[in-house]
Legacy VTK file of the C-alpha trace (Angstrom):
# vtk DataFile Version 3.0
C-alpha trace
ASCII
DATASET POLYDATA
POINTS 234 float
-22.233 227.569 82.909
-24.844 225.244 84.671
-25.773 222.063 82.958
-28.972 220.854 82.666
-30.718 217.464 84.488
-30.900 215.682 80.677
-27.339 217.228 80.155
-26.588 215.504 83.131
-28.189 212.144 83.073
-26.552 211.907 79.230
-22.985 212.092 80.642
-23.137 210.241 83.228
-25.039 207.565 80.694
-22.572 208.109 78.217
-19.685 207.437 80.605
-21.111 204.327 82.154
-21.789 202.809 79.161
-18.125 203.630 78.073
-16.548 201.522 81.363
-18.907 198.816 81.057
-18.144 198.230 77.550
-14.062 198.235 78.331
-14.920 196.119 81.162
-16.879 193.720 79.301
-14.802 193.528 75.967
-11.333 193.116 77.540
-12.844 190.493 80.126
-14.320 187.990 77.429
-11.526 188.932 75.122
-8.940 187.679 77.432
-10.940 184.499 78.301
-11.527 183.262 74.816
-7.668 183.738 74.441
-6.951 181.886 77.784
-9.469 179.261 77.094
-7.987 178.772 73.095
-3.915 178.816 74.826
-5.742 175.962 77.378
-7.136 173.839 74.114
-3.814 173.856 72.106
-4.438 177.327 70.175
-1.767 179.926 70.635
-2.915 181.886 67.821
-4.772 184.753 69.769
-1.610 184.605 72.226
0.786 185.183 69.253
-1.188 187.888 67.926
-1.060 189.942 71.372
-4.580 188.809 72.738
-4.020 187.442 75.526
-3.646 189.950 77.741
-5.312 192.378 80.204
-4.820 195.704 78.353
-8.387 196.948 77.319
-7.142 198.651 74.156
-6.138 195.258 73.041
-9.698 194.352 73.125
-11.661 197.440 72.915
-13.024 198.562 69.034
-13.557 202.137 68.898
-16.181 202.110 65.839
-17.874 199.152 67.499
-17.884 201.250 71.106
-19.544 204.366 69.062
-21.896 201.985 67.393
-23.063 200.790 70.597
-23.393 204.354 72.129
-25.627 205.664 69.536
-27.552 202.523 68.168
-27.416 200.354 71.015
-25.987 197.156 69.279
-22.015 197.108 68.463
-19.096 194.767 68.854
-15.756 194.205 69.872
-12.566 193.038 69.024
-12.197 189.818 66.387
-10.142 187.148 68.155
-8.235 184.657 65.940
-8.515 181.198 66.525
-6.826 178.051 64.604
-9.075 175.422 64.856
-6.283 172.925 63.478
-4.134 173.575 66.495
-7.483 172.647 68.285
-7.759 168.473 68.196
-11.554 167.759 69.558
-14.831 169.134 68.470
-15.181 168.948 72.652
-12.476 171.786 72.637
-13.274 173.339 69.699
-16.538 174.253 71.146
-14.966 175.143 74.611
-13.158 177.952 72.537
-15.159 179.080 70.345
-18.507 179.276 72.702
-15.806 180.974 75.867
-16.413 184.550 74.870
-20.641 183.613 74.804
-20.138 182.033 77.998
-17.990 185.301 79.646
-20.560 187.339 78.614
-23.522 185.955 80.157
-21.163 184.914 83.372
-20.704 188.429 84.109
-23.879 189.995 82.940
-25.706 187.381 85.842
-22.691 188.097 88.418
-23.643 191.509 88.201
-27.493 190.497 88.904
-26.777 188.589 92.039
-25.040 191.657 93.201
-27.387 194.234 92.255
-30.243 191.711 93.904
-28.210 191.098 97.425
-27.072 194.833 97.864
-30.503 196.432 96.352
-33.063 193.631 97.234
-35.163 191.897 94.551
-37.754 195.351 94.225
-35.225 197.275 93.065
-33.861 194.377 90.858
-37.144 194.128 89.413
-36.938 197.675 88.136
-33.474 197.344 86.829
-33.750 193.905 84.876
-36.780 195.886 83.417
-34.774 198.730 82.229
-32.220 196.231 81.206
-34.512 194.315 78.732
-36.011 197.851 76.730
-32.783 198.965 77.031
-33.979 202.496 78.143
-32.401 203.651 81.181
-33.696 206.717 83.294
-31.775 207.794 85.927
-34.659 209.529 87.915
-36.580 206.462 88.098
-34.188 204.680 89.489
-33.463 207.470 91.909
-36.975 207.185 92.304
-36.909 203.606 93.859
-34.145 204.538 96.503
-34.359 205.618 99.863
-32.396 208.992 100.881
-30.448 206.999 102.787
-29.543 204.844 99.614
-28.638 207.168 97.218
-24.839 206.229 97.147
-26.315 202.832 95.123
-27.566 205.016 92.351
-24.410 205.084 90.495
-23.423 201.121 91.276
-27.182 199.990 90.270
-26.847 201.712 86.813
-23.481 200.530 86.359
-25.168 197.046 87.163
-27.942 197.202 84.911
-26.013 198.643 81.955
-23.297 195.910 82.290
-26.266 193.114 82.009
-28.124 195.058 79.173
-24.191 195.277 77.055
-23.044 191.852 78.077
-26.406 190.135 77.002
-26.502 191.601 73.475
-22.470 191.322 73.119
-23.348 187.851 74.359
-25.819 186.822 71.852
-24.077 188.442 69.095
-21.202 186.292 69.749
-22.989 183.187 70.356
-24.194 183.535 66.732
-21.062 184.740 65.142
-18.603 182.276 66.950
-21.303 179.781 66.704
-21.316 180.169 63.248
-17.565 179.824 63.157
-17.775 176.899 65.055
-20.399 174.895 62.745
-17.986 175.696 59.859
-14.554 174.904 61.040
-15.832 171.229 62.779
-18.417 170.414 60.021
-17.438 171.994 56.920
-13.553 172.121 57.489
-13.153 171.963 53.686
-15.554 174.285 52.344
-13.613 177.396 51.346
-17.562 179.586 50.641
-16.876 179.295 54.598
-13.669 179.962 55.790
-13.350 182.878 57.126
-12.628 186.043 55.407
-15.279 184.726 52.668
-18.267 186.521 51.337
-20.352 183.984 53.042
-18.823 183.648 56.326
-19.738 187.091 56.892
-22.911 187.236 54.829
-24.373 184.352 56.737
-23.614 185.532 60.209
-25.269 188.923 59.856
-28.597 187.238 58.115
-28.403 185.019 61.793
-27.834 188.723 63.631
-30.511 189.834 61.729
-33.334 187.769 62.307
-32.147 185.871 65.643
-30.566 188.624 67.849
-34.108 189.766 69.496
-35.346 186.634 70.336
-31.827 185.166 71.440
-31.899 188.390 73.671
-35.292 187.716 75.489
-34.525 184.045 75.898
-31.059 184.790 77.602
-31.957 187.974 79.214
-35.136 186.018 80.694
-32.966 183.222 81.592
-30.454 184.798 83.200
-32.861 186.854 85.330
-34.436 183.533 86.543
-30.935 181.944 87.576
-29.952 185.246 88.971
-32.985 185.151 91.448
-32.478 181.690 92.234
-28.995 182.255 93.655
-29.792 185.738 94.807
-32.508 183.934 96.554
-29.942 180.811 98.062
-27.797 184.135 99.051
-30.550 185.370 101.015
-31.446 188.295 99.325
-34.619 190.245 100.123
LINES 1 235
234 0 1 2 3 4 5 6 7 8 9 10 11 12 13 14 15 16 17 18 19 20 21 22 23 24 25 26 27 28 29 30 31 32 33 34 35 36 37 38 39 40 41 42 43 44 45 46 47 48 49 50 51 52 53 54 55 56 57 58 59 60 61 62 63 64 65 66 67 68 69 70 71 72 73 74 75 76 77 78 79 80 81 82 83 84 85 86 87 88 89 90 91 92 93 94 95 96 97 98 99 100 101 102 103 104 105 106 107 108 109 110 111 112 113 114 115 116 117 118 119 120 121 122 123 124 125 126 127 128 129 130 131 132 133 134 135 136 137 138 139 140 141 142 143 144 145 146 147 148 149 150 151 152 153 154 155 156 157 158 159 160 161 162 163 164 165 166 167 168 169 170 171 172 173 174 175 176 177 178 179 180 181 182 183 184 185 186 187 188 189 190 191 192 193 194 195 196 197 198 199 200 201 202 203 204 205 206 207 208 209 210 211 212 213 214 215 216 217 218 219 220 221 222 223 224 225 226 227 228 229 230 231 232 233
């Protein structure tokens, strides 16, 4: 049975997004369990989180969300901010899984700029911000003798496009978490498992995610060039 081109292109979509979201969910789970065990929390230890194994970290109903309406999540990671004894590294902890995120979504830019040049970059980080990936165009941009990067560039620009949302989406929820366990420690509307520290966060999702996305999207493109640039990229 032959399978079509948009047969095609869908799988191998499909698939990429699935590795870069185990990739990306088990790598900023593990960090904000490192960085809490660093800052006097073994909590997410305890509980099995810190640890390598991607179906630790992975949420399947998240994963599926993501697939088929482009936003999801991962994994809740619990964190004791008694055990925790500075606002300094209660921030550290709570703002690690943000900062994993957008570490590895601009890693993956410096790559895709010093292997593909900045031209091709261009094309990607475009891709990347719509969040509508074609396959042909970027097949379109390479050179015959190229054509082994097609795979590696969209694995590249769909790891930026996940880890920037996942990344935003955490900066507001553990944000939120954050602002209530250092300045409203007593407050028990806010502690979480409470109707409004879940109610609150998704208003913030709500009306903040697209604009949080631009700004950190448009940042990291900028640094990424910068040191792509140092690097010597073309």
């Amino acid at each position: 049975m032959l399978i079509s081109l948009k047969t095609a292109e869908t799988i191998i979509a499909l698939i990429t997004f699935v590795f870069a979201y185990i990739v990306s969910a088990t790598t900023s789970g593990f960090v904000q369990a490192w960085v809490a065990h660093k800052m006097g929390d073994d909590t997410p230890a305890r509980v099995g989180y810190y640890t390598w194994d991607p179906f630790v970290h992975v949420d399947l109903l998240g994963a599926l969300f993501f697939i088929y309406a482009g936003i999801g999540w991962v994994r809740f990671i619990p964190i004791n901010p008694i055990n925790i004894n500075s606002a300094f590294k209660r921030a550290c902890v709570y703002f690690s899984r943000a900062g994993a995120y957008f570490t590895v979504a601009l890693t993956c830019l410096v790559v895709l700029s010093k292997v593909c040049g900045t031209m091709m970059t261009s094309t990607a980080i475009a891709m990347a911000r719509s969040g509508f990936l074609s396959i042909n165009t970027l097949a379109s941009c390479l050179a015959d003798s190229q054509s082994w990067a097609l795979a590696f560039t969209l694995l590249l620009i769909v790891m930026i496009y996940m880890c920037v949302i996942l990344g935003v989406l955490s900066l507001i929820m553990d944000g939120f978490r954050f602002v209530a366990a250092t300045f409203f420690p007593d407050n028990d509307h806010l502690k979480e498992g409470e109707l409004m520290s879940i109610l609150i966060p998704l208003l913030l999702i709500m009306l903040c995610t697209y604009s949080l996305r631009v700004i950190m999207m448009q940042g990291i493109t900028s640094l990424g060039f910068f040191i792509s640039s140092l690097l010597g990229a073309s």
